[in-house]
Every structure is written in structure tokens, then in C-alpha cells.
C-alpha positions as CSV (number, residue, x, y, z in Angstrom):
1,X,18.0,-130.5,-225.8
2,X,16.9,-128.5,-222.4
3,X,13.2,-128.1,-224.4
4,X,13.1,-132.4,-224.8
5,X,14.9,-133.1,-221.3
6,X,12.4,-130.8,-219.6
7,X,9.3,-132.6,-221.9
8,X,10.4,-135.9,-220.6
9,X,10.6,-135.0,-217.0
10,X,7.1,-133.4,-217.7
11,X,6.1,-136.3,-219.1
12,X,7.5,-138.5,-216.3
13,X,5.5,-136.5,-213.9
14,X,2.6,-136.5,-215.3
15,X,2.4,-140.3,-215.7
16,X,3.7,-140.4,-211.6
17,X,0.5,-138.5,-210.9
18,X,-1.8,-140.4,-213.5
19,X,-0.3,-143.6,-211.9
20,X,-0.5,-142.4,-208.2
21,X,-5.0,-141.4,-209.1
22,X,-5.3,-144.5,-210.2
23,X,-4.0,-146.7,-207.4
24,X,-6.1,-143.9,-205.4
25,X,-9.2,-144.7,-207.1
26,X,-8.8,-148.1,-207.3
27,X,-8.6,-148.5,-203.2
28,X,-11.3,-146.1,-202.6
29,X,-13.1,-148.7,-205.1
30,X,-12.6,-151.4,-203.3
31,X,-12.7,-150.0,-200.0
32,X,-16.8,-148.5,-200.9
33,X,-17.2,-151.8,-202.7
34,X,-16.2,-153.8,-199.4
35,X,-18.6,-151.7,-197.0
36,X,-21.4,-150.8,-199.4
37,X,-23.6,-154.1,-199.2
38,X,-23.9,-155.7,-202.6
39,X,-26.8,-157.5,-203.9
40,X,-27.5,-160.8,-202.7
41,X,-29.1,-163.9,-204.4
42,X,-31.4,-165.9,-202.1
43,X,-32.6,-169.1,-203.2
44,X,-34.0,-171.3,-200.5
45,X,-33.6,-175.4,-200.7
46,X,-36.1,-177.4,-202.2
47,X,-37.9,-179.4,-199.6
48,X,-40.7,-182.0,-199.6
49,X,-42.9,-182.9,-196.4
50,X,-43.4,-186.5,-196.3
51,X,-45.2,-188.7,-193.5
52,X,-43.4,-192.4,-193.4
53,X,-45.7,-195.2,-193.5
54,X,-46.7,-196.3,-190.0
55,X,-45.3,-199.4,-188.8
56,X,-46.6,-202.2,-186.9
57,X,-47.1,-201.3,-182.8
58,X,-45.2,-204.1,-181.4
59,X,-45.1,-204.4,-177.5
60,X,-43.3,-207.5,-175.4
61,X,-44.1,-208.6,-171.4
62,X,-41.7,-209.9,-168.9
63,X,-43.3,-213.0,-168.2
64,X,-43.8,-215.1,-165.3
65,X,-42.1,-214.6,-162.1
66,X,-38.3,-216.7,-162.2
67,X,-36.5,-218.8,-159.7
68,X,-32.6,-219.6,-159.8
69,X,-30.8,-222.5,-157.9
70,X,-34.4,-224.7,-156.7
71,X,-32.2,-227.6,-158.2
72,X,-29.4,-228.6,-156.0
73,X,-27.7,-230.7,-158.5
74,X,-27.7,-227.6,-161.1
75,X,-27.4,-224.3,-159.0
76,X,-27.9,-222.4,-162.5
77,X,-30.9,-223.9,-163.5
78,X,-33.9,-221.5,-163.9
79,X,-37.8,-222.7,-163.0
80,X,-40.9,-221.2,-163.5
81,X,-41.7,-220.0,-160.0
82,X,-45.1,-217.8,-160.6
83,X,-47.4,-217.4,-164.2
84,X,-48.1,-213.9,-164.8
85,X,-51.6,-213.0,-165.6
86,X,-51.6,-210.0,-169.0
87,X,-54.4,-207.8,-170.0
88,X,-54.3,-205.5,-172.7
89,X,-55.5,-204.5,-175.5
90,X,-55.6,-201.6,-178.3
91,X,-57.5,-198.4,-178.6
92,X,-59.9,-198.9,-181.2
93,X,-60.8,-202.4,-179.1
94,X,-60.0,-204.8,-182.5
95,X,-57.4,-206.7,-180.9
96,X,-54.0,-207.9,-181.6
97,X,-51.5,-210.5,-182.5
98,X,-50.4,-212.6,-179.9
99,X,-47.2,-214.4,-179.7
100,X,-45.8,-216.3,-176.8
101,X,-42.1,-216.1,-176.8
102,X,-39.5,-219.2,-175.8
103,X,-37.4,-218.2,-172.8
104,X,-34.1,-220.5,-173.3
105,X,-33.8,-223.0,-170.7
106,X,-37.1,-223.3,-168.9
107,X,-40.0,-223.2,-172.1
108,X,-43.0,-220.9,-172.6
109,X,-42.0,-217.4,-171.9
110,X,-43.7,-214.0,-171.8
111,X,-46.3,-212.8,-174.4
112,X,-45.5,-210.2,-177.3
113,X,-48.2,-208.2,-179.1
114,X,-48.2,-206.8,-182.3
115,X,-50.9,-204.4,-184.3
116,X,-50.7,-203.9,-188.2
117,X,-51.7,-200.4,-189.0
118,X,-55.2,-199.5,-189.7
119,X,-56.5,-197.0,-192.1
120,X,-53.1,-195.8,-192.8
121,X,-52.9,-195.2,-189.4
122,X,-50.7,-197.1,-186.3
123,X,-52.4,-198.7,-183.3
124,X,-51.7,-197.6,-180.1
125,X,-51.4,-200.9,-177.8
126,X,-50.7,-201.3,-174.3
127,X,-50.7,-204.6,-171.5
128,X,-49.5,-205.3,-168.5
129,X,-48.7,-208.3,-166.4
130,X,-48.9,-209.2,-162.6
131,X,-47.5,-212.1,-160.6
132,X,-47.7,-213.4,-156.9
133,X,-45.0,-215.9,-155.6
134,X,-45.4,-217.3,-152.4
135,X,-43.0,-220.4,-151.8
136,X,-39.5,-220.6,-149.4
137,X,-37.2,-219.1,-152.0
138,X,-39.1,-216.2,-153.4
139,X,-42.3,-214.3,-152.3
140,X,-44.0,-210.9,-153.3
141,X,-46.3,-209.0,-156.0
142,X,-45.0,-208.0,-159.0
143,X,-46.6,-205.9,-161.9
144,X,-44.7,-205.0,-165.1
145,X,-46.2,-203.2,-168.1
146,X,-45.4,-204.9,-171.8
147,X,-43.1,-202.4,-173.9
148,X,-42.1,-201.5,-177.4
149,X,-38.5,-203.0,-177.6
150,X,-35.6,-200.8,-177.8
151,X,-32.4,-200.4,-179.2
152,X,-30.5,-198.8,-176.5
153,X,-31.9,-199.1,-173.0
154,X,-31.3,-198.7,-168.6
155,X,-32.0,-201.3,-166.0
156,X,-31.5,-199.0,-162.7
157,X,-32.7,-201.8,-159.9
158,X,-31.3,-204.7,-158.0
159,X,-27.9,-205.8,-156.4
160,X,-25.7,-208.3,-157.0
161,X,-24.8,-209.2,-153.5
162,X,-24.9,-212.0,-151.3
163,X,-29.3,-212.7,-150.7
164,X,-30.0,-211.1,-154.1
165,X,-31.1,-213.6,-157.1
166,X,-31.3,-211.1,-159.9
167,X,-32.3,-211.8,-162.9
168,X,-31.7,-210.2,-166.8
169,X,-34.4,-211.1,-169.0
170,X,-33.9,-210.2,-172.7
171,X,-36.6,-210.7,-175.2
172,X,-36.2,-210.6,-178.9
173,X,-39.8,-210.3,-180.4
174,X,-38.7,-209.5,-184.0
175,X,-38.5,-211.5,-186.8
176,X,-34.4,-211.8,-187.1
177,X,-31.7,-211.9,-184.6
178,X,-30.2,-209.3,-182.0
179,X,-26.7,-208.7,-180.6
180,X,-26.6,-207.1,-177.1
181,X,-24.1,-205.9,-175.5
182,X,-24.5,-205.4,-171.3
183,X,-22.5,-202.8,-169.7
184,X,-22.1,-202.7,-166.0
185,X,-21.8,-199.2,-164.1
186,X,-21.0,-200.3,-160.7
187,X,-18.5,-198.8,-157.9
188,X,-14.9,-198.7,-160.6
189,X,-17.1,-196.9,-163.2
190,X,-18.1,-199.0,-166.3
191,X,-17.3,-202.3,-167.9
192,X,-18.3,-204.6,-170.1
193,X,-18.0,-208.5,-168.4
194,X,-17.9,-211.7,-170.4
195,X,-21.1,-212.9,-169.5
196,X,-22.7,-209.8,-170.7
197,X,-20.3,-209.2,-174.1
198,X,-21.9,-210.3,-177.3
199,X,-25.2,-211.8,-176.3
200,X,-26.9,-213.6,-179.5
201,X,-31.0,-213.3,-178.6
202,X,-32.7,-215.7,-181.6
203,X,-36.2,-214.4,-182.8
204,X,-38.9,-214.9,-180.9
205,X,-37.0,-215.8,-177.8
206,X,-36.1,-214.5,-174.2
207,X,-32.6,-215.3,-173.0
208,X,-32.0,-215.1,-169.1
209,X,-28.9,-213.5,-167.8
210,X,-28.5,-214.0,-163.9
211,X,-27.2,-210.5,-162.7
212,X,-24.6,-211.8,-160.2
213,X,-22.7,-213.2,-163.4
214,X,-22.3,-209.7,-164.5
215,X,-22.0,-207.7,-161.3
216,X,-20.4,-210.1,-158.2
217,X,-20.5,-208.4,-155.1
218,X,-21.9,-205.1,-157.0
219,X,-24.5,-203.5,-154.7
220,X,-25.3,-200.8,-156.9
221,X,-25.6,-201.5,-160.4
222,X,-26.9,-199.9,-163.1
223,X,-27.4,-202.3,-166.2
224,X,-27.1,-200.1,-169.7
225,X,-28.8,-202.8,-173.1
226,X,-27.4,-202.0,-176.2
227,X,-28.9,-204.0,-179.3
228,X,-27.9,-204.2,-183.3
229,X,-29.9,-206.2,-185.6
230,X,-33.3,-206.0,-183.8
231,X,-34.3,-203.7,-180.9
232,X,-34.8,-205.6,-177.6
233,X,-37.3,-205.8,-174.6
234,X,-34.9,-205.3,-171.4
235,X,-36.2,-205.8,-167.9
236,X,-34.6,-206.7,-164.7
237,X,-36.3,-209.3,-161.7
238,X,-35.3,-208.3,-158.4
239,X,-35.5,-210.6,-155.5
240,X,-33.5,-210.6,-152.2
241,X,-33.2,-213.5,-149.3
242,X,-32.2,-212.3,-145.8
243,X,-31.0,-215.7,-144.0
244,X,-33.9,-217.9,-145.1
245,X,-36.7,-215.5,-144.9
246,X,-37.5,-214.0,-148.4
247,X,-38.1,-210.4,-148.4
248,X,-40.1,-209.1,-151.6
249,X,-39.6,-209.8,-155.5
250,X,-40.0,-206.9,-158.4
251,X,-39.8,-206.8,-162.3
252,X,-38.5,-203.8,-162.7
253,X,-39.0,-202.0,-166.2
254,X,-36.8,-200.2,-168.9
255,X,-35.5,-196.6,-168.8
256,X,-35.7,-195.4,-172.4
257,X,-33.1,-192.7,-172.3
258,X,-30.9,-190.2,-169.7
259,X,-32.5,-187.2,-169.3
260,X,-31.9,-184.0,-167.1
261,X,-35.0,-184.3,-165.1
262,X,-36.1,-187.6,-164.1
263,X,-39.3,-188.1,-162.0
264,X,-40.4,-191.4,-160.0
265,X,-44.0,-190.9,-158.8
266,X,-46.7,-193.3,-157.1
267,X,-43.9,-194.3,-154.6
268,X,-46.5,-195.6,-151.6
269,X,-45.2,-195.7,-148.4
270,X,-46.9,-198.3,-145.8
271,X,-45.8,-197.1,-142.8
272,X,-42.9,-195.1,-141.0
273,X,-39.2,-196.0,-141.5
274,X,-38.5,-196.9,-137.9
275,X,-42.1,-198.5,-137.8
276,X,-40.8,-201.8,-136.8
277,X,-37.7,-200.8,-134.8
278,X,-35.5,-201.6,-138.1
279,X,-32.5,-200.3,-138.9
280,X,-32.7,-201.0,-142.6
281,X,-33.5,-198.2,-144.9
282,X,-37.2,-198.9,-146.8
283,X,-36.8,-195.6,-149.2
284,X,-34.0,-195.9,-151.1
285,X,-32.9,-193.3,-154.5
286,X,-30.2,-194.6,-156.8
287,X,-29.1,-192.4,-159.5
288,X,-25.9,-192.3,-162.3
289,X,-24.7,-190.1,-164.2
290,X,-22.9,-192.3,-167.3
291,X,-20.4,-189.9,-169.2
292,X,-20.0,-186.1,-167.2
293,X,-19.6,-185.5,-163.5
294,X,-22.6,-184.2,-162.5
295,X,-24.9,-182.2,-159.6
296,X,-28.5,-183.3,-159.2
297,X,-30.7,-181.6,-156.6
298,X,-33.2,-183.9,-155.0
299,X,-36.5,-182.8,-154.0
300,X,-39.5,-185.2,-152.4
301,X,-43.4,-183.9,-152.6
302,X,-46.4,-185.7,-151.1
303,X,-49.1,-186.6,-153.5
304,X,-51.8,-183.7,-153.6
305,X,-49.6,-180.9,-152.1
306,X,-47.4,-178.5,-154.3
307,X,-44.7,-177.9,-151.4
308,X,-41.4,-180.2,-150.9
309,X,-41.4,-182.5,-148.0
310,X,-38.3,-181.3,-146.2
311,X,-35.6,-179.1,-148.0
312,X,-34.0,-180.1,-151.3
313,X,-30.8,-181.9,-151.1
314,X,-27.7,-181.4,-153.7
315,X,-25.6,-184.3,-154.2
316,X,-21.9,-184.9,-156.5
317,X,-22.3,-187.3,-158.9
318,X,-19.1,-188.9,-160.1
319,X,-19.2,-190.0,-163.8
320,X,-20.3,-193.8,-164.2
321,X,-20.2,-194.3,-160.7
322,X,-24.2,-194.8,-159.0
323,X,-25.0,-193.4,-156.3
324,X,-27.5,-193.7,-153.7
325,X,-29.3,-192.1,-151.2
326,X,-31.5,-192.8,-148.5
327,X,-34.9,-190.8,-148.3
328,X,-35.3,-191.1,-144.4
329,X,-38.8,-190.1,-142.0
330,X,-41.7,-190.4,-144.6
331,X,-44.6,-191.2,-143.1
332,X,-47.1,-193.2,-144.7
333,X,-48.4,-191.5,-148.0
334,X,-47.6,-191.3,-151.6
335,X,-44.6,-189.3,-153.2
336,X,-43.0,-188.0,-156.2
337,X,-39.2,-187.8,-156.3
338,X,-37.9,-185.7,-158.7
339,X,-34.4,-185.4,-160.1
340,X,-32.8,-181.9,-161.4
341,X,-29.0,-182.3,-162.8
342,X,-26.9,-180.5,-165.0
343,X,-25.6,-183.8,-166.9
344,X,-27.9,-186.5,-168.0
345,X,-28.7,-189.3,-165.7
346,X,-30.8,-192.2,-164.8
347,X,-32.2,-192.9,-161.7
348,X,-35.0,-195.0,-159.8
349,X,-36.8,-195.4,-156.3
350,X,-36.8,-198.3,-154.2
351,X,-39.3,-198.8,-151.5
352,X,-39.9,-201.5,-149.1
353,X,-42.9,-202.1,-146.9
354,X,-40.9,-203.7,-144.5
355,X,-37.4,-206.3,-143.4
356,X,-39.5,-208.9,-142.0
357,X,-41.4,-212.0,-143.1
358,X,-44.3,-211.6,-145.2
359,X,-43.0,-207.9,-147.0
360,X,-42.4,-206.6,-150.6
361,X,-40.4,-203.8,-152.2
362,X,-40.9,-202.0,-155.5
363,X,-38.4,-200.6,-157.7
364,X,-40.1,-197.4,-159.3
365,X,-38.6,-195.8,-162.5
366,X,-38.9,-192.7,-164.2
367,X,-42.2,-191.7,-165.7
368,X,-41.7,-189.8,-168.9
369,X,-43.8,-186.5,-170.2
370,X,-46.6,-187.9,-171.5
371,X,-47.8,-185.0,-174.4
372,X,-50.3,-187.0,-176.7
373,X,-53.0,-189.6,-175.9
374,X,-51.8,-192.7,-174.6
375,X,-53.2,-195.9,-173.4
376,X,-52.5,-197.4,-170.1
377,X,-53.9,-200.8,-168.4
378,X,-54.3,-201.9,-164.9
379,X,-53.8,-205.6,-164.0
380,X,-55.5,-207.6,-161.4
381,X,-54.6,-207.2,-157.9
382,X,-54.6,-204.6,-155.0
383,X,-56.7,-201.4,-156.3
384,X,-54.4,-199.1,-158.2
385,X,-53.3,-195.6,-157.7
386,X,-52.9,-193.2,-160.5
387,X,-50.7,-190.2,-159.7
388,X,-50.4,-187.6,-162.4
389,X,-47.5,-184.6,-161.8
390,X,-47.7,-181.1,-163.6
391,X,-44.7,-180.0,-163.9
392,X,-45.8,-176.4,-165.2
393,X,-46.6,-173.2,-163.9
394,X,-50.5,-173.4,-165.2
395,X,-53.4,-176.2,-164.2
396,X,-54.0,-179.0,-166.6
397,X,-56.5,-180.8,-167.6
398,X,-56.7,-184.9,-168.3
399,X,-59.0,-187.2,-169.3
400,X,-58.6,-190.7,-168.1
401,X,-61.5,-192.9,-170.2
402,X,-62.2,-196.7,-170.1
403,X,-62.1,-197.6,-173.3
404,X,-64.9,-200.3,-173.1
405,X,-67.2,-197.1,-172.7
406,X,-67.4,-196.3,-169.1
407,X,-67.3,-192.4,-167.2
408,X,-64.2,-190.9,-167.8
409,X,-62.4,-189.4,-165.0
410,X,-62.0,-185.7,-165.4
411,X,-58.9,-183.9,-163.8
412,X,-57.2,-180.9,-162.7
413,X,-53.6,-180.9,-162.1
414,X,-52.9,-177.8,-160.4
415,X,-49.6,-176.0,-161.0
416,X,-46.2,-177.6,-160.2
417,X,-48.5,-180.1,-158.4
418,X,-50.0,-183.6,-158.6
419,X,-53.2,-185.4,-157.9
420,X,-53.8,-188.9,-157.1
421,X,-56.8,-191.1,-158.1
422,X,-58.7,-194.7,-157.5
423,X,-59.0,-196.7,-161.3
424,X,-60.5,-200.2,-161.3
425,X,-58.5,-203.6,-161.8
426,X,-58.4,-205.8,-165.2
427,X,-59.2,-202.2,-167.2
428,X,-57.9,-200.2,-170.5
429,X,-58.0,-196.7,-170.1
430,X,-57.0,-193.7,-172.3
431,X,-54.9,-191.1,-171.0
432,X,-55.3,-187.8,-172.6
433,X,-53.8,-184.7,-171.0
434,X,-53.9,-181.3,-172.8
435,X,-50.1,-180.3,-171.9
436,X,-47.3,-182.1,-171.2
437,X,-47.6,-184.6,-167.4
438,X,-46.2,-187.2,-165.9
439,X,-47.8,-190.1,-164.2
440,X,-47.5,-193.5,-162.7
441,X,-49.1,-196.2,-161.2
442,X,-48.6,-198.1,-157.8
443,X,-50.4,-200.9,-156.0
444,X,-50.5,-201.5,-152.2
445,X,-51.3,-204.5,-150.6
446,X,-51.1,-206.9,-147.6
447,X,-47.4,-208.0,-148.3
448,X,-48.1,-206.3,-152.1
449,X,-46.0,-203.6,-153.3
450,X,-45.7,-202.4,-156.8
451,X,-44.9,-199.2,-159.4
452,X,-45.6,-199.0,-163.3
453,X,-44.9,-195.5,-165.1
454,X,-47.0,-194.5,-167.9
455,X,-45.0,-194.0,-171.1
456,X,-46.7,-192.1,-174.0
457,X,-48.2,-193.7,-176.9
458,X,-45.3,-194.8,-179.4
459,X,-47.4,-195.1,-182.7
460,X,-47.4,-191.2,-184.0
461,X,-45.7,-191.2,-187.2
462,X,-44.2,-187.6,-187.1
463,X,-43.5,-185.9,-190.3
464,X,-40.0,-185.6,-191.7
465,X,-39.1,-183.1,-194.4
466,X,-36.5,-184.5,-197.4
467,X,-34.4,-182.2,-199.4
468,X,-33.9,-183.8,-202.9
């Protein structure tokens, strides 16, 4: 019985230890399978690179210059005040569709363009407008390039205080109708008022929204279009009355989208601040930030020089709240103003020749990087100014061409620096730099004062690439 007791224990033992190699083995297993790599399957997506069709190039004007309140019997009633004369046209010089658009209320409104695609191929198009009023209630030059509607857009501009007859002008040139909705950004942050909540903007229309019903009292607003169903062309008309004397009118154009880095250029100044013993400011930068606090460094370059025009100032922004500031002892010239933040923003310029009888003011808006080539037109009126910034650290080249088949204008932007140049009136041109620039134009006149950025062409079809 020992001999069979001590065979089990053996037997006991030996299966401890056969149990105990095992469990060994196994973790030394998985610990070498766990660091050792193992091999590996890669199978990369199916993709397909596919160019969309080109759509048609559709662009829409602001119209004639407007006047509120000339009936005394209907204060609200809007009137015709000044025609605006358009030229435009396309960059292979066939032409395009022209449709006049109904503004509610008052009759013939602003002209829309469209181009079908040729060859395959979209058309680049471009116009722009210019009006004069001269009359008790409203006086000045206005210029105001026609745009590609947009779905989502920033009026930065006018007031909504006592002397100001602002203006919203809406236009729907699409073939079915839009909803918009108008948000406010004044001094209590955002807000969407009744006037501006669920606008209805018919097809081939222009609706006309006077600014103090959305912004009483609000000094500085900032005006953000939001559209479903069709994309719409927003634009803002400035005007402002001191006592009886009126003191300048402006359409003021769309800002596409916030950005980090905005960049007003072409601001003209006349003549010194304190010229005529005012103590009005005539150079005046409003800026918001919509959703995040923000700090935005402010710097101010004369045309042709690479060097800041005084030192930089850094300013707080508070979330939806504008702000502005006043851009003090510039002497006559032209100037870029450029905006730095850490937050997206908006911003624009405004600059007044003067306070007195007989002077105009211009709101001028970003210009953004222009990077392919784009058309541009120059209206009738004082000789415009085309200022083109570099925002690099190398020289650039651009090509500004009439497209009826005149000399083109060779430049050379040097680095981080701008130049300015002469173009005639009534002319098409075609912008085409060979690395990424910004420019604008401004006109300057006896009691004329006016700013138009250049916006890249908008008919590159870019490719997309579809995983099936």
C-alpha cells in the first residue's frame, strides 16, 4: 500500500509540475505574442476622383441708391432716390443673361446676371454699379460690386441711431423662394428681432428691411444673413443726416465668412483728422468677434511702404459684442488695415472725408486672398485706385489685363508690402496673381468717396473624391 500511496503522490506531482509548465508557457506565449508585431493586412479604400458639373455663374447688384420717409403721409415708404449705372461682363467677352429684379414696394430693382457654362467649363462674371444722390435728404457717391449670392453672410456697416436711414436690401435671384433669418450683434450680444425673424424673399425679388427696425438706438451693429431654400445677395445702404445737412451715403457689400485675419485696403484718406477743426472721428474700425472672446492686434500700413504707421495696438474683444476703434492722425494717403485675432471675426473701415456739407464716407470691407484669376470691373466716376497687399515673405507677381485687349499692367508686390496703381473707368480687367494677394479698389472725389474689395473668381469647380 506504501508502494501505490507513494505512486499517487508521484503521480500528483508530476501532473502539479506538468500543470504549473503549461500555465508558464502559455503566458510567455502570449506575453511574445503581445510584443512581437504580427502581420498586418492593409487594404486601402476604394476611391473615385470625380469633377461636379459646373454650374451656372450667377451674380446680383444692389441697385439704385434708396430714400426712406420723403412722404410725409407714409414715413415708411421707400422711393427711388438715385439709378445706378452697371458694367460688367464675362471673361471670354460673350455676354450674359440679364435680369432686372422687383424690389417690393417701390418697382424695378437692381440687375442679376447669370452665365451658363461653356465648353464644360463655368464663366467667370463680374459688374459693378455706381450711384450719385444729390437732393436735401441724401447726398454722396456710391459704388458696389454685383455678387454671387450666399447662404450665410455679414453686413459690418451703418448705425441705427438718430440721423442714420439705413437700409437692408435682400435680393433673391434664384428661381424658388428663400427664408432669412437677421441676427443683430449690437451692445447686449446677439438677438434675433421680429422684423428680422423669418423673412420670405419671392424669386426674382429684392425685399427692403430699414435697419432702425432691427437695431433702435444700436450704434454699432453688425448684421449676420442666414438663408434656406435659395442663397441670398445681402447688402447694407448707409446714409446719415446731421441736423438737416446730409453727410455722405454708402452701399456697403457682403462679408463672406469670419476669418482670423481680415484685411481692409484702398482706405483713401482726403485730408488730416483735425483738418477742419472737427471733433468727429473720419477713420473709424469696427470689429466682432461672434462666438469666443477674442484678442486682435491692429496694425495700419501706408500704401507702398512695408513698415506700420505707428505701433500695433491689441484690443479685448468680448464675444458678440462689436467694437470699435478710432484710427486717429493719418494724413492724407492710402492705407491697409489689417486684423490679427486668435478667434474668428469680422470687421470693416469707415472713412469720411469730412462732417460738413458737401462730404461722403465709405464703409470698406475685407478683401479676401485672391489665389486664382479673377475678374474685376471699374465703374464710371472718379479715377480708381487698385491696391494690391502681399501678405508673404517673397515678391509677387500680377497681371492686371483689360479684357477688351489692351496693355496689361505688370506688377511686383514686394514682400509683406503693397502697391497702388491708376486703372481706367467703365473697364473689365483680369486679375491674375501668381501667389496668394489681396486687393481692393477705392475712388476719391470732390464730395466722392468709395471702396470695393476684389473677391476671387467663384466658378472653379474643384475636384471631390467619392468612396463607393
Amino acid at each position: 500500500m506504501s508502494d501505490r500511496r507513494v505512486f499517487r503522490w508521484a503521480t500528483t506531482s508530476a501532473r502539479l509540475l506538468i500543470g504549473t509548465a503549461v500555465s508558464v508557457a502559455a503566458v510567455v506565449a502570449v506575453v511574445t505574442a503581445v510584443s512581437v508585431p504580427w502581420p498586418t493586412v492593409v487594404r486601402e479604400p476604394l476611391s473615385i476622383p470625380a469633377t461636379p458639373a459646373p454650374a451656372a455663374s450667377v451674380i446680383a447688384c444692389d441697385g439704385g441708391l434708396l430714400s426712406i420717409g420723403r412722404n410725409p403721409t407714409a414715413a415708411s415708404t421707400v422711393t427711388l432716390a438715385a439709378p445706378q449705372s452697371v458694367i460688367g461682363g464675362t471673361a471670354d467677352g460673350e455676354g450674359a443673361a440679364e435680369q432686372q429684379l422687383q424690389t417690393t414696394g417701390v418697382g424695378p430693382g437692381p440687375l442679376a446676371y447669370t452665365a451658363e457654362p461653356r465648353d464644360g467649363h463655368a464663366v467667370d462674371i463680374a459688374a459693378i454699379g455706381a450711384a450719385t444722390a444729390n437732393a436735401d435728404d441724401l447726398s454722396g457717391f456710391a459704388v458696389s460690386a454685383c455678387r454671387p449670392p450666399l447662404l450665410d453672410s455679414w453686413l459690418v456697416g451703418g448705425s441705427g441711431a438718430t440721423g442714420a436711414a439705413d437700409l437692408v436690401l435682400l435680393a433673391n435671384p434664384g428661381a424658388v423662394p428663400a427664408t432669412v433669418q437677421l441676427t443683430v450683434y449690437g451692445v447686449d450680444g446677439p438677438a434675433t428681432p421680429p422684423g428680422g425673424a423669418d423673412l420670405v424673399i419671392a424669386p426674382g425679388t429684392q425685399r427692403v428691411v430699414p435697419l432702425a427696425g432691427l437695431a433702435l438706438g444700436e450704434e454699432t451693429p453688425v448684421v449676420r444673413v442666414s438663408a434656406v431654400g435659395a442663397p441670398i445677395h445681402a447688402s447694407l445702404q448707409a446714409s446719415i443726416t446731421r441736423t438737416l445737412t446730409p453727410g455722405g451715403v454708402d452701399q456697403v457689400g457682403p462679408i463672406a465668412h469670419t476669418e482670423n485675419t481680415q484685411v481692409m485696403t484702398g482706405i483713401t484718406v482726403t485730408r488730416p483728422t483735425d483738418a477742419d477743426g472737427a471733433t468727429n472721428e473720419t477713420t473709424v474700425l469696427r470689429m466682432l468677434s461672434p462666438t469666443l472672446p477674442a484678442t486682435a492686434r491692429v496694425s495700419v500700413n501706408s500704401a507702398g511702404r512695408t513698415e506700420p504707421v505707428g505701433e500695433p495696438q491689441e484690443l479685448a474683444l468680448e464675444a458678440g459684442k462689436p467694437l470699435e476703434l478710432a484710427l486717429n492722425a493719418l494724413p492724407p494717403g492710402a492705407y491697409t488695415v489689417t486684423v490679427e485675432a486668435d478667434a474668428p471675426v469680422v470687421a470693416a473701415v469707415w472713412q469720411a472725408t469730412g462732417i460738413s456739407a458737401g462730404d461722403d464716407f465709405a464703409w470698406y470691407t475685407p478683401a479676401p486672398e485672391v489665389t486664382v484669376p479673377s475678374l474685376l470691373a471699374t465703374p464710371g466716376g472718379p479715377t480708381p485706385s487698385l491696391t494690391v497687399v502681399n501678405p508673404s515673405g517673397d515678391p509677387v507677381t500680377v497681371d492686371v489685363t483689360p479684357v477688351d485687349g489692351g496693355s496689361a499692367i505688370n506688377l511686383t508686390v514686394p514682400a509683406n508690402g503693397s502697391v497702388a496703381i491708376r486703372l481706367a473707368t467703365r473697364t473689365l480687367y483680369l486679375f491674375d496673381p501668381a501667389a496668394p494677394v489681396r486687393a481692393g479698389l477705392s475712388f476719391a472725389g470732390d464730395g466722392a468717396l468709395a471702396g470695393v474689395p476684389v473677391w476671387p473668381a467663384d466658378v472653379a469647380t474643384p475636384e471631390i473624391v467619392v468612396y463607393p
